[in-house]
C-alpha positions as a Markdown table, in Angstrom:
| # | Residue | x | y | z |
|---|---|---|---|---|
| 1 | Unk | -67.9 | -123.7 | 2.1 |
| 2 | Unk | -66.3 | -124.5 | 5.6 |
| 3 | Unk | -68.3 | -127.0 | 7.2 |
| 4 | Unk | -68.2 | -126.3 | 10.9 |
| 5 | Unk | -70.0 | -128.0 | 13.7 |
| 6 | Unk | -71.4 | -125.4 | 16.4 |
| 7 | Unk | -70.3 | -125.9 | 20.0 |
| 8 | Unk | -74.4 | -125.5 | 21.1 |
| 9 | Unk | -77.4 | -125.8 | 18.9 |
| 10 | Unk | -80.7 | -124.1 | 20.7 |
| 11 | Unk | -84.1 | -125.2 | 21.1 |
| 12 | Unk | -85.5 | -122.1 | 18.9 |
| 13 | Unk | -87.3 | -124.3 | 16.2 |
| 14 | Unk | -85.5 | -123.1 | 13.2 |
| 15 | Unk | -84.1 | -125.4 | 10.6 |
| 16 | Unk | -80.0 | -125.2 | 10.4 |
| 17 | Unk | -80.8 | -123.3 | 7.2 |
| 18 | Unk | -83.0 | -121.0 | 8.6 |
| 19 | Unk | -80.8 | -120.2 | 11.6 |
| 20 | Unk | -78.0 | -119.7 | 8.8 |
| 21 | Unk | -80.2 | -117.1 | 7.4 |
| 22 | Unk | -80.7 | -115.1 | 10.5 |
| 23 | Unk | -79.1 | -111.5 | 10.3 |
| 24 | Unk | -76.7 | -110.6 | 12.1 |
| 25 | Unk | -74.8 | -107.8 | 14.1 |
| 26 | Unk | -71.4 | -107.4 | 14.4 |
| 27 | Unk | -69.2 | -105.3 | 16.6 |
| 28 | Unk | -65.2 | -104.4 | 16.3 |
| 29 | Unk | -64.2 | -102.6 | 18.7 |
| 30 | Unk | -61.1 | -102.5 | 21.2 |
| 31 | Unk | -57.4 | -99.9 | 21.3 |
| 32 | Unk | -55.7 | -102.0 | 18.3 |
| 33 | Unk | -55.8 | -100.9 | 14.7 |
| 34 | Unk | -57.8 | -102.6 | 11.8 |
| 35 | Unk | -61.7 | -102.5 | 13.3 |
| 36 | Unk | -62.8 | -100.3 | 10.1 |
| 37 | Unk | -60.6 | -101.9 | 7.8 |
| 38 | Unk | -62.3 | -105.8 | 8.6 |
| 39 | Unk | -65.8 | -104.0 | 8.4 |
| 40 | Unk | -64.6 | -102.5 | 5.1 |
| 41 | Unk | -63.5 | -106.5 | 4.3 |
| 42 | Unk | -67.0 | -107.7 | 5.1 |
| 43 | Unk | -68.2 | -105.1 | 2.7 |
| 44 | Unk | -66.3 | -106.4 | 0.0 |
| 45 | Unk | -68.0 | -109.7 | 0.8 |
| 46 | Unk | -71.0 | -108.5 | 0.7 |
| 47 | Unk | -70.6 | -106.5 | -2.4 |
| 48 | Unk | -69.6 | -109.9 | -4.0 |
| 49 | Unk | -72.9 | -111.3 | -3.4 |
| 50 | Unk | -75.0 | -108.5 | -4.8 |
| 51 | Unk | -76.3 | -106.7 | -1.7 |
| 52 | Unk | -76.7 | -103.4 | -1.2 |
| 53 | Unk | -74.2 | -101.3 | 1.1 |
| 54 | Unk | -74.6 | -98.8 | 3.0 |
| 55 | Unk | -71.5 | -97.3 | 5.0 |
| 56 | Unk | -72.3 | -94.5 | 7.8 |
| 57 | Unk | -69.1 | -93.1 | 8.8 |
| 58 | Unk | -69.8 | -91.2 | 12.2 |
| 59 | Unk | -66.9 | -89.5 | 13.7 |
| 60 | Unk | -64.2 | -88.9 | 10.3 |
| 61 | Unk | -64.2 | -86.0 | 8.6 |
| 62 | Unk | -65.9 | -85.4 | 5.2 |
| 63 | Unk | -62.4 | -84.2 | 4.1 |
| 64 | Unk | -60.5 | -87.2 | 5.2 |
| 65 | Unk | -60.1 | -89.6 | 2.4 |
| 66 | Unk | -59.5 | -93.3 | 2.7 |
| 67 | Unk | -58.8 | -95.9 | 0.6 |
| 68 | Unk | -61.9 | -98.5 | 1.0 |
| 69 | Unk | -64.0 | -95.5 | 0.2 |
| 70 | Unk | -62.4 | -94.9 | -3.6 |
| 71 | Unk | -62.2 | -98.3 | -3.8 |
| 72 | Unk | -65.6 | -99.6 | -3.1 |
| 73 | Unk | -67.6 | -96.2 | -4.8 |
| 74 | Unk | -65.5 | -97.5 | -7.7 |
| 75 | Unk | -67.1 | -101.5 | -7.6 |
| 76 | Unk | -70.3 | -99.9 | -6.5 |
| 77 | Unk | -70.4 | -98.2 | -9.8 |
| 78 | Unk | -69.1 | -101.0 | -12.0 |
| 79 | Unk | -72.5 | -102.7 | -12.6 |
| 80 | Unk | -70.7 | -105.9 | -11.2 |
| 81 | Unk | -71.9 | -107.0 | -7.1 |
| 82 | Unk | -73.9 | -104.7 | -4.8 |
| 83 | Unk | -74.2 | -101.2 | -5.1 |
| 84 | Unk | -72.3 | -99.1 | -2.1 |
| 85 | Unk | -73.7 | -95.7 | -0.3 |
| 86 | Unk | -71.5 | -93.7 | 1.4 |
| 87 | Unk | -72.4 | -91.2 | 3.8 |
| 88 | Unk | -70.2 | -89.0 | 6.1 |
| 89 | Unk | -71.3 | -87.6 | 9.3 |
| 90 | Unk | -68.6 | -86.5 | 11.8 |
| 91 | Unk | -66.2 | -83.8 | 11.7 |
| 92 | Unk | -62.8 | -84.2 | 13.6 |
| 93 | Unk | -60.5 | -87.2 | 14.3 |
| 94 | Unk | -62.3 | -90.2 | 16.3 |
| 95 | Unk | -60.0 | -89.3 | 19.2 |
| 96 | Unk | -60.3 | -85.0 | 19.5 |
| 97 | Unk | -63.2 | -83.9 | 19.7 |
| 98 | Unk | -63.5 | -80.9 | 18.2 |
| 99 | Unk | -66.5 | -78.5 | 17.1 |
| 100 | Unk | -68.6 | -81.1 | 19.3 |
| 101 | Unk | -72.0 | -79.6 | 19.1 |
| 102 | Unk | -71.9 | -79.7 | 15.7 |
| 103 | Unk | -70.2 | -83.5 | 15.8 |
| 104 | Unk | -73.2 | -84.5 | 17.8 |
| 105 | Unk | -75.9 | -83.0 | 15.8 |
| 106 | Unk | -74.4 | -84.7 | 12.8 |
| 107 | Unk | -74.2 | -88.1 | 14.8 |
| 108 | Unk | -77.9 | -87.8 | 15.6 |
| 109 | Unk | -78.8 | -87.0 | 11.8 |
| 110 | Unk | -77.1 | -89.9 | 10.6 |
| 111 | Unk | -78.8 | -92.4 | 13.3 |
| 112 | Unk | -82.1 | -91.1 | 11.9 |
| 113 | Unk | -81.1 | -91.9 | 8.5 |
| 114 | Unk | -79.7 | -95.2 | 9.5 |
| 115 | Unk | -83.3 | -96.2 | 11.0 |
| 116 | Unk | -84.9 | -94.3 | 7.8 |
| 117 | Unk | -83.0 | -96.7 | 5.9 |
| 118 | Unk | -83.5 | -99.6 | 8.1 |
| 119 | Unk | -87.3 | -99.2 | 8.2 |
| 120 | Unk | -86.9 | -98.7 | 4.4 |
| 121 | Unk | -84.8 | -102.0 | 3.9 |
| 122 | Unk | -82.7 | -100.1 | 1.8 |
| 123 | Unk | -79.0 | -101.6 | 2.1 |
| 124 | Unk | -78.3 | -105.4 | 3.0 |
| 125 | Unk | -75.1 | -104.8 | 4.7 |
| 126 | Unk | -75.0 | -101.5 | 6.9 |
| 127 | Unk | -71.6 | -100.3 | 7.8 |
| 128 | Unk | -71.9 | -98.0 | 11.2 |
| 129 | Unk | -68.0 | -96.9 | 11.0 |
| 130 | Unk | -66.9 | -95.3 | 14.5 |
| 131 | Unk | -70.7 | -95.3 | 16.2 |
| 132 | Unk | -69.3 | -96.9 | 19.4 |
| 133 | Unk | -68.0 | -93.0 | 20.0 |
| 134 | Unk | -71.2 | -91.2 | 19.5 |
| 135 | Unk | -72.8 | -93.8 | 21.9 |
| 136 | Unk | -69.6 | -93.7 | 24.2 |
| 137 | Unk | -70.3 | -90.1 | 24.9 |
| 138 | Unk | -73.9 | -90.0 | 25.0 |
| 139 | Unk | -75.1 | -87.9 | 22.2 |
| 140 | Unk | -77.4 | -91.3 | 20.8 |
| 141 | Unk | -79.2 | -93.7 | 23.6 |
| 142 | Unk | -77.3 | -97.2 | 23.1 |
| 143 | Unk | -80.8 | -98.6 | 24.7 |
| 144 | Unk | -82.5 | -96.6 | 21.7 |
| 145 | Unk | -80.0 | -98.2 | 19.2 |
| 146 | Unk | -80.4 | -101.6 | 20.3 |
| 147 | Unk | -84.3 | -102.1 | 20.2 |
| 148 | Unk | -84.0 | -100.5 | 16.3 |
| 149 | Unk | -81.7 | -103.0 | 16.1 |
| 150 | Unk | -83.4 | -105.6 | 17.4 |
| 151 | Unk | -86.6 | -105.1 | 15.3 |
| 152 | Unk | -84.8 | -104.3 | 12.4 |
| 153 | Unk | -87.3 | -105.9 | 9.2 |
| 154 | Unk | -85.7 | -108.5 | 6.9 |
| 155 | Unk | -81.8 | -109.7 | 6.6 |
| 156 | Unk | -80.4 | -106.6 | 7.1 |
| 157 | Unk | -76.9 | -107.2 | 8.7 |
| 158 | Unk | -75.1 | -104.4 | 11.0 |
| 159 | Unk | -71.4 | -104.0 | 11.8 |
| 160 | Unk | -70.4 | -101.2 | 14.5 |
| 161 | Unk | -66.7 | -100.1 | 14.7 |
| 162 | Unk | -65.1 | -98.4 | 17.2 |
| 163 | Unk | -63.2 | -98.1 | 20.6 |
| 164 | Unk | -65.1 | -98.3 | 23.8 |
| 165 | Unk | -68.2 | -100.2 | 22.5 |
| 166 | Unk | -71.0 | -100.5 | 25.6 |
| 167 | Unk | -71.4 | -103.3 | 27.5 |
| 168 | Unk | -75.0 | -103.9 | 25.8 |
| 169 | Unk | -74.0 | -103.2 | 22.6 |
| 170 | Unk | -71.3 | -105.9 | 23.2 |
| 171 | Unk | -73.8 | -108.3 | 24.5 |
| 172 | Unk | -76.4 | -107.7 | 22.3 |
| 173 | Unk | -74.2 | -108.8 | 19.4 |
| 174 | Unk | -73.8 | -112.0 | 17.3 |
| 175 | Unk | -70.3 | -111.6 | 16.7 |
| 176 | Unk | -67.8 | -109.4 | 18.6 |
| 177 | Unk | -64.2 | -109.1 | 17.5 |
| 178 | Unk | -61.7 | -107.1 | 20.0 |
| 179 | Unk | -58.8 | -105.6 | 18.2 |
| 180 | Unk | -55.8 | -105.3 | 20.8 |
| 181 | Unk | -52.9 | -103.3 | 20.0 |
| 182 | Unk | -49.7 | -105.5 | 20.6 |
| 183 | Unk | -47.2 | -102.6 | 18.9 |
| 184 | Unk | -47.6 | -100.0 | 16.4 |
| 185 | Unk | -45.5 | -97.6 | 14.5 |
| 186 | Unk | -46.9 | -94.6 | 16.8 |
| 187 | Unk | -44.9 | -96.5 | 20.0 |
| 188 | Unk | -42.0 | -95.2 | 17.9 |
| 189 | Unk | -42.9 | -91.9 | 17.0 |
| 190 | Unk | -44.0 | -92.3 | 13.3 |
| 191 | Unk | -46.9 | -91.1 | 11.6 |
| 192 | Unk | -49.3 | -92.6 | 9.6 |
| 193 | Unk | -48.9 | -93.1 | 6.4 |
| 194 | Unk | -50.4 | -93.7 | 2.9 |
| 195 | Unk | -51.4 | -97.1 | 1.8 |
| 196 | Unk | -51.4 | -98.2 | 5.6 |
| 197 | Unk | -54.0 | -95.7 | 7.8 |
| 198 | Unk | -55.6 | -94.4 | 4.3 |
């Protein structure tokens, strides 16, 4: 194990191991690609140790396939690591909106069954893909998100993907990763493509 020394240690009265121990929220967010795809990485982790996963993709549409999903249904299901829930509850790309009433309605009923699950302790690892857009555009409260967060019960660790990620949901955070977007095969005129977006 990397044996780091932290640049601060606070006056909160925990032991080192008991501060290791805390859970923790995690954000990706920013224009450049890969914010899903390290979230999907920390899954993988976290499937390793045996926890629980669930992933909560917000904006992609049931139809859309991608690659982490096959792949972690399939260790989920292999009796080996943590088992993996995957739920889908967008329509449209992350960046057209399209059909939005019914995008938002789906947003909300998956933030009630995120903090269903919560409550319930049901997953170790919660993967909210794409929520930044839902709160971004105001169809869930970020205020509301943040105090479930905050009171979540247990070790129940949260990373949020997505663009445009509120200022409190940044600062709120334990760990907040910005993906900038130095080039990309778009800039050129190509499409995505298998084994690279999906």
């Amino acid at each position: 194990m990397p044996q780091g020394q932290p640049s601060t240690v606070p006056d909160d009265g925990l032991t080192t191991r008991q501060r290791r121990s805390l859970p923790v929220l995690a954000v990706h967010t920013g224009p450049g690609k890969g914010k899903s795809t390290a979230a999907f990485g920390l899954a993988l982790r976290a499937w390793n140790q045996g926890w629980p996963i669930g992933v909560f993709q917000f904006v992609k549409s049931a139809k859309w396939k991608v690659g982490e999903e096959h792949a972690l249904r399939v260790l989920g299901a292999s009796g080996e690591g943590g088992s993996v829930a995957w739920h889908k509850m967008g329509e449209g790309w992350s960046w057209v909106q399209r059909t939005i009433a019914d995008s938002e309605e789906a947003a909300r009923e998956g933030w009630a069954q995120v903090q269903r699950d919560l409550a319930a302790e049901t997953y170790r690892l919660y993967v909210l893909d794409e929520f930044t857009y839902p709160l971004h555009w105001g169809w869930i409260d970020t205020e509301e998100v943040l105090s479930v967060l905050r009171d979540r019960p247990g070790s129940q660790h949260v990373v949020i993907t997505g663009r445009n990620a509120p200022q409190p949901l940044l600062d709120a955070a334990d760990l907040v990763t910005e993906m900038t977007k130095v080039k990309h095969p778009m800039d050129a005129g190509r499409k995505g493509q298998p084994g690279i977006e999906w």
